[in-house]
C-alpha positions in Angstrom: -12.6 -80.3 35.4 -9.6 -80.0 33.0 -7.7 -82.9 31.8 -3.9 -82.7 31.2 -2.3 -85.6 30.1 2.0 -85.1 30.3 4.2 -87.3 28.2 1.9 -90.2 28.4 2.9 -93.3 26.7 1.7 -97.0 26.7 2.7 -100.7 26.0 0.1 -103.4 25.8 1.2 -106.6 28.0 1.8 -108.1 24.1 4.5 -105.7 23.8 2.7 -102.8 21.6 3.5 -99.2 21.9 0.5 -97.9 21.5 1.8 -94.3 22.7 5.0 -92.4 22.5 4.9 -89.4 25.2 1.9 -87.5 24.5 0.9 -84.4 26.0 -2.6 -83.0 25.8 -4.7 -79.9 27.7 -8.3 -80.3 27.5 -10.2 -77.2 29.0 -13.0 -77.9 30.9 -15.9 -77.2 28.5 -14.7 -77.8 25.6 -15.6 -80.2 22.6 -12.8 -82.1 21.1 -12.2 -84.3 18.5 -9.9 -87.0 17.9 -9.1 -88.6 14.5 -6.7 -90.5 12.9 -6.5 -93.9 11.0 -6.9 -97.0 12.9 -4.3 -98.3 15.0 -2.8 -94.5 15.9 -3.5 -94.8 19.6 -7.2 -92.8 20.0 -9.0 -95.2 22.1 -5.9 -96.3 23.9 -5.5 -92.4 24.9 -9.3 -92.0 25.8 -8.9 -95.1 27.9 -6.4 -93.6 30.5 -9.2 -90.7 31.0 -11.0 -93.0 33.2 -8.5 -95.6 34.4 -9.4 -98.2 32.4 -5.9 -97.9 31.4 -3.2 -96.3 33.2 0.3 -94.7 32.0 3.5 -97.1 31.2 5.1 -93.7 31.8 3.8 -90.1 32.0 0.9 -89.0 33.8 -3.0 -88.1 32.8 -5.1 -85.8 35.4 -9.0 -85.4 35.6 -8.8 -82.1 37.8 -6.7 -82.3 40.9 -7.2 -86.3 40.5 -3.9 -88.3 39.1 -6.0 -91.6 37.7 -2.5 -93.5 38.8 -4.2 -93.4 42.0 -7.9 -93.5 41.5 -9.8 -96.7 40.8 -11.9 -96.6 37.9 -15.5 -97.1 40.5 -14.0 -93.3 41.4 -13.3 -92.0 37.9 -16.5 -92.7 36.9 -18.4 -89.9 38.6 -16.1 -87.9 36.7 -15.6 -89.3 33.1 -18.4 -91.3 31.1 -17.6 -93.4 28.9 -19.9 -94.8 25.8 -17.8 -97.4 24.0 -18.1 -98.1 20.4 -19.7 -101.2 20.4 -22.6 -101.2 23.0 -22.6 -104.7 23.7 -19.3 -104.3 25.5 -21.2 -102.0 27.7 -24.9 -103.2 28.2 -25.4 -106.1 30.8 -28.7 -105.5 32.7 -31.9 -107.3 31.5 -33.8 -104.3 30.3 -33.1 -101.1 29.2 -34.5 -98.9 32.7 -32.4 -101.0 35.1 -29.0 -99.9 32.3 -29.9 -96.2 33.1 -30.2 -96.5 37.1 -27.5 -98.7 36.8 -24.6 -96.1 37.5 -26.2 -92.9 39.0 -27.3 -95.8 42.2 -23.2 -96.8 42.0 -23.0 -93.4 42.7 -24.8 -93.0 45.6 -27.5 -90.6 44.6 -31.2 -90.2 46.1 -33.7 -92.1 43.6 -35.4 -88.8 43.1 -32.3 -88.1 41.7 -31.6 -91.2 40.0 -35.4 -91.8 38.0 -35.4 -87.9 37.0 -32.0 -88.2 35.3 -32.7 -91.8 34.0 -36.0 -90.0 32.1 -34.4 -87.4 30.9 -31.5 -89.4 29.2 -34.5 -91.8 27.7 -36.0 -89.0 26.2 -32.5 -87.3 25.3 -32.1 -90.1 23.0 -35.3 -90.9 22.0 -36.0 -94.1 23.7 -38.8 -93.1 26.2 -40.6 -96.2 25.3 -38.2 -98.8 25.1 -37.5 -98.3 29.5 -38.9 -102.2 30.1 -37.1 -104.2 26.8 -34.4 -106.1 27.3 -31.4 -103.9 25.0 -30.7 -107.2 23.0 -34.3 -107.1 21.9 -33.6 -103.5 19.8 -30.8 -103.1 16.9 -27.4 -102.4 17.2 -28.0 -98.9 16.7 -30.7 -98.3 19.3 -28.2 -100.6 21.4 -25.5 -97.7 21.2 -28.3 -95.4 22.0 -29.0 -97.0 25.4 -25.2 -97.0 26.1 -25.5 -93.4 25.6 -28.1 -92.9 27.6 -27.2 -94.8 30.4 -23.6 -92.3 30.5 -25.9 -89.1 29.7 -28.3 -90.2 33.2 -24.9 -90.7 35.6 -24.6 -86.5 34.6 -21.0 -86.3 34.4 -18.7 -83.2 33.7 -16.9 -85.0 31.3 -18.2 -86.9 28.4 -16.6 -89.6 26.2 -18.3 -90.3 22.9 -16.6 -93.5 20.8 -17.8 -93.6 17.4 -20.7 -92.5 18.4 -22.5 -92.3 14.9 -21.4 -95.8 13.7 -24.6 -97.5 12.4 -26.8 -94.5 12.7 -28.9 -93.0 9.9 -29.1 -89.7 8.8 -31.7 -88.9 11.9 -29.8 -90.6 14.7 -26.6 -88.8 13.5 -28.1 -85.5 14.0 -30.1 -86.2 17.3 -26.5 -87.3 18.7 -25.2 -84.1 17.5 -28.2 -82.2 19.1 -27.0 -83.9 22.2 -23.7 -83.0 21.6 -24.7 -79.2 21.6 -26.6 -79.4 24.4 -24.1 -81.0 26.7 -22.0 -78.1 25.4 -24.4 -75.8 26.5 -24.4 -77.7 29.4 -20.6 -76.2 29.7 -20.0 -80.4 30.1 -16.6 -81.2 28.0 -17.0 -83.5 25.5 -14.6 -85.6 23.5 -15.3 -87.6 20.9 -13.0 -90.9 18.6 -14.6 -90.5 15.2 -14.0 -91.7 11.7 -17.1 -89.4 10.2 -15.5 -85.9 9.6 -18.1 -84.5 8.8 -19.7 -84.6 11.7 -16.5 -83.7 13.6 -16.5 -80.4 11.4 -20.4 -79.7 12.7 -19.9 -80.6 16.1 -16.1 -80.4 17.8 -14.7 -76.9 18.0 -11.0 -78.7 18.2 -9.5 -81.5 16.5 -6.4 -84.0 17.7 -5.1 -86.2 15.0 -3.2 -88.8 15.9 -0.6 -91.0 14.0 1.9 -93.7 15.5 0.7 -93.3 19.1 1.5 -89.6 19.0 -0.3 -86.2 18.2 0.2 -84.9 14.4 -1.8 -82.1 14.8 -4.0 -80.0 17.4 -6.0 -77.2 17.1 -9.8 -74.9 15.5 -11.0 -77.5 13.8 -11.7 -75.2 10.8 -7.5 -75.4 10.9 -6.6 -78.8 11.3 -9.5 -79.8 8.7 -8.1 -77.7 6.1 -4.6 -78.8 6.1 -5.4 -81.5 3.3 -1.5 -83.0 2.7 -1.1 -83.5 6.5 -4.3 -85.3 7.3 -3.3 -87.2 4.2 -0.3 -88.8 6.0 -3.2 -90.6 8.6 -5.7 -91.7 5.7 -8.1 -89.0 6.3 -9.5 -86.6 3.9 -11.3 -83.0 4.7 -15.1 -82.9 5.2 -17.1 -82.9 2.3 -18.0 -79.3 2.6 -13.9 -78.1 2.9 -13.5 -80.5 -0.5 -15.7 -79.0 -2.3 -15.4 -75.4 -1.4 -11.6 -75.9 -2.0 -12.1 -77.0 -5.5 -14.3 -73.9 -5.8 -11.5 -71.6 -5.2 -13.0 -70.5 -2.3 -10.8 -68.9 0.5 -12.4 -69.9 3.6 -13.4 -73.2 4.2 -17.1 -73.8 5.4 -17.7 -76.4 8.6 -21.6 -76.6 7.8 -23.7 -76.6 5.0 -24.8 -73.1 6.2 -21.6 -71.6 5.8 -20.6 -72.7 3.0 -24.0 -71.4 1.7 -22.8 -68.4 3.4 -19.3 -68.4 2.0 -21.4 -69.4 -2.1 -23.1 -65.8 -1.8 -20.0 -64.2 -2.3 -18.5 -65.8 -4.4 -17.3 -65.4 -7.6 -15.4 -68.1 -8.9 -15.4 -69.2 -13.0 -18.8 -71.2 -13.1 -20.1 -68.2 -11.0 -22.9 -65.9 -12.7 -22.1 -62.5 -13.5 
């Protein structure tokens, strides 16, 4: 289920042009990363994934399927979608019917249906919440739900945006445990994310985006490190790459376990002898 997206750009009816001809290959299976400073055009490409937007110009395919010529009811056995904000996406008046919501869309059995709905739950740590009404938990637990009602329609492709806005220290890692396990799922994942540091754990590519077009595209470990150009779209390494590169250290760390990895070795000025 690759995605190629060829020359796509994009005006807003107001006139914007929130994309100048960008061309992108997304692998089936892979975990991507897209950055950049508000305003470069992130959302507004993740958008024409699953026809919620489609091309001015240029084209975007999910597998052999053109979304030019797909409605979005179609796309979405094929791209899920959790937005940022949850309330954009939760309408249902409690938290089970959210889940069954899409996979019945679908068509599936309710075998099907309830067994996926309880895995999601559980996925995201919300096995108890099934009969509240979503409005009734916080914001964060909100985006939770919105996961998991994209996690129980089982699609191959994934679309996480700003997925750890509002989360503590706990939810961030239990989203990047589902992260991993979607991976190991061999689902591809793509995420629109302001917390590097997570991206660096997580994504094995980054995009960064600038002026509605792609600056830079490649092992995240490569795109993270190249401070002066992330500079020119108002983002900064991860913490880990900062700090390693003001140890003199030659390669830069994505987790904490590296760069304990990478400290072993080294010997910089403060090191002991």
């Amino acid at each position: 289920m690759d995605i190629q997206v060829k020359d796509l750009s994009f005006t807003y009816p107001s006139g914007v042009y929130a994309l100048r001809g960008v061309s992108l290959h997304i692998r089936s299976g892979e975990a991507v990363a897209i950055i950049g400073q508000n305003g470069a055009g992130k959302t507004t490409l993740v958008k024409h994934f699953n026809g919620l937007l489609k091309p001015t110009s240029g084209s975007v395919m999910v597998g052999e399927w053109d979304t030019r010529h797909q409605p979005v009811a179609r796309l979405a056995a094929r791209v899920g979608y959790v937005f940022q904000n949850p309330d954009d996406q939760l309408f249902k008046p409690n938290v089970w019917a959210e889940l069954v919501f899409g996979p019945k869309n679908l068509g599936w059995e309710m075998d099907r249906i309830e067994a996926h709905a309880r895995e999601a739950l559980e996925a995201v740590g919300l096995s108890e919440t099934a009969n509240l009404h979503p409005y009734d938990l916080s914001p964060s637990l909100r985006k939770n739900v919105a996961l998991a009602a994209v996690l129980a329609m089982d699609t191959p492709v994934i679309v996480l945006d700003e997925p750890t806005t509002g989360q503590d220290q706990s939810g961030v890692e239990r989203i990047g445990q589902i992260v991993a396990r979607l991976r190991q799922q061999e689902k591809t994942v793509i995420t629109i994310t302001h917390d590097i540091d997570f991206c660096a754990e997580y994504f094995e590519r980054v995009v960064v985006m600038a002026g509605g077009q792609v600056l830079l595209d490649g092992p995240a470990r490569e795109v993270l490190s190249q401070a002066e150009r992330l500079a020119e779209t108002d983002v900064e390494p991860p913490q880990l790459m900062r700090l390693a590169a003001r140890l003199g250290m030659e390669r830069m760390p994505l987790t904490v376990e590296e760069f304990v990895d990478n400290q072993k070795g080294y010997r910089g000025p403060c090191s002991p002898s």
